[in-house]
C-alpha positions as YAML, in Angstrom:
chain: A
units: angstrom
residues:
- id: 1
  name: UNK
  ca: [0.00, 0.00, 0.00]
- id: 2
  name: UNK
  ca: [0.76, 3.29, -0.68]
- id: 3
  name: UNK
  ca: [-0.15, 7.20, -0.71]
- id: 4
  name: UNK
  ca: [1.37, 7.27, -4.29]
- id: 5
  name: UNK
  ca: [-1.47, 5.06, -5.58]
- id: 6
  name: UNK
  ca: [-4.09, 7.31, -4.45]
- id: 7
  name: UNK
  ca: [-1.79, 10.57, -5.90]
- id: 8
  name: UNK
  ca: [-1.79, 8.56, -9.09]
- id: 9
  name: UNK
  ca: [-5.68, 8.45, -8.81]
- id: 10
  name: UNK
  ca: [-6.28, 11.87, -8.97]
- id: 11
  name: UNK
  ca: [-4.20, 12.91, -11.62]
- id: 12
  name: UNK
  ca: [-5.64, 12.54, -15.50]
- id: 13
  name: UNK
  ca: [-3.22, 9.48, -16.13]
- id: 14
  name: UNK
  ca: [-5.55, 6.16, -16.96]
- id: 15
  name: UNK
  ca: [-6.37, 3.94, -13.84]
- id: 16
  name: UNK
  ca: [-5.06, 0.45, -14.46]
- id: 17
  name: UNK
  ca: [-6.67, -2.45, -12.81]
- id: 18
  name: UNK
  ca: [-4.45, -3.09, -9.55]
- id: 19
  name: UNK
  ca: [-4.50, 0.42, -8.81]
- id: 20
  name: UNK
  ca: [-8.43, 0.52, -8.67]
- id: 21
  name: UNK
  ca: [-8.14, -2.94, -6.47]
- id: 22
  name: UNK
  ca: [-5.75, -1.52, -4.11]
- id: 23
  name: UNK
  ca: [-7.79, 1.63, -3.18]
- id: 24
  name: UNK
  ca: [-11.11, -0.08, -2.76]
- id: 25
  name: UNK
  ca: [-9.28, -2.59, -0.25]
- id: 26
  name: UNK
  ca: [-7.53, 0.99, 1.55]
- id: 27
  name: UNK
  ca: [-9.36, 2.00, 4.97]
- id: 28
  name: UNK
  ca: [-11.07, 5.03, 4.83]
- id: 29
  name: UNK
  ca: [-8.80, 6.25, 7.74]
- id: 30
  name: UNK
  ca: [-5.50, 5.50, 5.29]
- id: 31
  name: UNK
  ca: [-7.16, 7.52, 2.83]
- id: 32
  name: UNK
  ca: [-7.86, 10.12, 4.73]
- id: 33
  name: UNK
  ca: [-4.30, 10.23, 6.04]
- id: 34
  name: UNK
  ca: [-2.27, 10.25, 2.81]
- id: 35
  name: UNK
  ca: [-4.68, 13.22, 1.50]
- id: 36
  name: UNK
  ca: [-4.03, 15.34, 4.80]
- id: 37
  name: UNK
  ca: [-0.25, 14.75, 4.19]
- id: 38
  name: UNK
  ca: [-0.58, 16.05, 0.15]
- id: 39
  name: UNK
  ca: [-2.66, 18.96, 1.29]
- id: 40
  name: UNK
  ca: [-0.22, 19.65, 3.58]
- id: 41
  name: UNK
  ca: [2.69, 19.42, 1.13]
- id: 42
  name: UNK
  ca: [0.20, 21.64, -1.32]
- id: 43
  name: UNK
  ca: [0.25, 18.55, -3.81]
- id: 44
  name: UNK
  ca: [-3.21, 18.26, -3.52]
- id: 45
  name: UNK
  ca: [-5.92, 21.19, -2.63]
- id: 46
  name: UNK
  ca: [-9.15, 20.32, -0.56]
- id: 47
  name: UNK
  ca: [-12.68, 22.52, -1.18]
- id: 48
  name: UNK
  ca: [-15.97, 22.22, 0.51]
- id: 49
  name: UNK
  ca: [-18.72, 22.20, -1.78]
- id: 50
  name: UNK
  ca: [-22.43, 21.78, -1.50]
- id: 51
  name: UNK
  ca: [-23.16, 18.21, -2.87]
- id: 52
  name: UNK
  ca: [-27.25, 17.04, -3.22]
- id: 53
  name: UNK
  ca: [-28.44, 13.60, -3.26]
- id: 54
  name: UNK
  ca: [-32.23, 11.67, -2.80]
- id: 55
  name: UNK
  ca: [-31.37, 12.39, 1.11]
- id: 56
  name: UNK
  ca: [-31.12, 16.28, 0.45]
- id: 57
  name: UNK
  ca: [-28.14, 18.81, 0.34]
- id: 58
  name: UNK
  ca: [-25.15, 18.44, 2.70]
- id: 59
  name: UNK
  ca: [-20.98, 19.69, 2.55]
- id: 60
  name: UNK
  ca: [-18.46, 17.42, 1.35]
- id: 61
  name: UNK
  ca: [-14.49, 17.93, 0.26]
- id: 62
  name: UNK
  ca: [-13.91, 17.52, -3.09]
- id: 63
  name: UNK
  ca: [-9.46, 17.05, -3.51]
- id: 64
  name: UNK
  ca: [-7.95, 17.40, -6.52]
- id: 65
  name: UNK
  ca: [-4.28, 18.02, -7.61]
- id: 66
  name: UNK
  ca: [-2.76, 21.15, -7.24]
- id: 67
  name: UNK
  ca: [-1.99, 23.22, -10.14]
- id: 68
  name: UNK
  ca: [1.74, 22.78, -10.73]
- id: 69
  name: UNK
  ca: [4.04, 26.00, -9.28]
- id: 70
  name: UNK
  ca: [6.52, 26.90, -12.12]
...
C-alpha cells in the first residue's frame, strides 16, 4: 500500500486495474491520512462544496491536484 497510488488516482493518467483494487481494499482512515499529508505538502488542494443527493443537500471535500508551481 501506498499514498502514491491514491496521488496517481487523482491525476488525468488512466487507472489500471491493480491500482483501482488496491484503493477499494484501503481504509477510509489510510485515505484520509495520505490526503491530509498532500494537502499539507500543497500537492493536492481540498474545497468544501455543496453536494445534493435523494437524502437532500449536505458539505463534502472535493481534492484534486494542485496546479503545478513553475
Amino acid at each position: 500500500m501506498s499514498c502514491q497510488t491514491i496521488l496517481d488516482v487523482l491525476s488525468d493518467k488512466p487507472i489500471t486495474s491493480a491500482e483501482i483494487e488496491a484503493i477499494t481494499n484501503y481504509k477510509r482512515s489510510y485515505i484520509s491520512a495520505c490526503l491530509a499529508r498532500y494537502v499539507k505538502a500543497g500537492k493536492v488542494t481540498k474545497v468544501k462544496v455543496e453536494s445534493t443527493n435523494k437524502l437532500g443537500p449536505r458539505m463534502i471535500y472535493v481534492f484534486t491536484l494542485a496546479p503545478v508551481q513553475q
